[in-house]
C-alpha positions, 0 to 999 in steps of 0.5 A, a space after each residue: 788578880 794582885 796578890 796584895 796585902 796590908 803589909 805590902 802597902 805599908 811598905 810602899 808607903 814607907 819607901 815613899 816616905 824614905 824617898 822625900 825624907 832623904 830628898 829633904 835631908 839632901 836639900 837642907 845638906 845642899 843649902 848648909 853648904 851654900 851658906 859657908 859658900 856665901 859665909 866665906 865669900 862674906 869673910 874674903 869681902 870684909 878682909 879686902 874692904 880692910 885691906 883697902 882702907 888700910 891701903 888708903 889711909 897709908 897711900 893718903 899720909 904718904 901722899 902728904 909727906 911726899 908733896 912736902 918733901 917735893 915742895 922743900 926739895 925744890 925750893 931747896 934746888 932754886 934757891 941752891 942756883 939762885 945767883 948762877 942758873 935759877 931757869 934752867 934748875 928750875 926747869 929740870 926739876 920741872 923735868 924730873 917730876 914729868 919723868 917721875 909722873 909718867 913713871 908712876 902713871 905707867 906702873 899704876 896701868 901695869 898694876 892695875 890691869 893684873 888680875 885681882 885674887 878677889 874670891 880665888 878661896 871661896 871659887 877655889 871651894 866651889 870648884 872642890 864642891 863640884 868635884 865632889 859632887 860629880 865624881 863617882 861614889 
């Protein structure tokens, strides 16, 4: 026969209870975390979507003035060899915009096949997160 009394089971009964206590406490400290997670990815998002509509309104003015000072610019260098050498100004202008075209074309490929630092904050506390976790106490 068990040697068992009241007493012993209260006891079991509470380390049951201490168990799912402390498994709900270590759920509600795991969701906690992975909300500041999402929080912060939610910053970086909002920081970038602010950054690119600065970028672009910048890149449309500077589009603008550009165009303008291109056009001016060339009429100014036609108008300047009217009399001696209007085709062949006109046409080496037309060259220097070509060179000036595939130079910024080729700049843009380089610039966009580099890596984006989009979320590096918010891997880089994932990454401290796991560490954490799985290191020994």
């Amino acid at each position: 026969m068990e040697d068992s009394s009241p007493g012993d089971a209260a006891k079991g009964g509470a380390a049951h209870g201490g168990l799912f206590r402390s498994l709900r406490g270590s759920l509600a400290t795991l969701l906690a975390t992975a909300r500041t997670r999402l929080e912060l990815l939610q910053v970086e998002l909002e920081e970038e979507k602010l950054r690119l509509a600065g970028i672009g309104v910048l890149a449309i003015a500077a589009v603008f003035f550009l165009v303008l000072a291109v056009l001016v610019f060339t009429f100014f260098v036609i108008l300047l060899f009217w009399d001696t050498h209007r085709v062949m100004a006109s046409g080496l202008v037309a060259l220097a915009y070509l060179i000036l075209g595939l130079c910024c074309a080729a700049a843009a490929r380089a610039r966009a096949n580099t890596k984006s630092t989009l979320f590096a904050a918010s891997l880089a506390q994932l990454d401290a997160d796991r560490e954490r976790l799985t290191q020994p106490d």
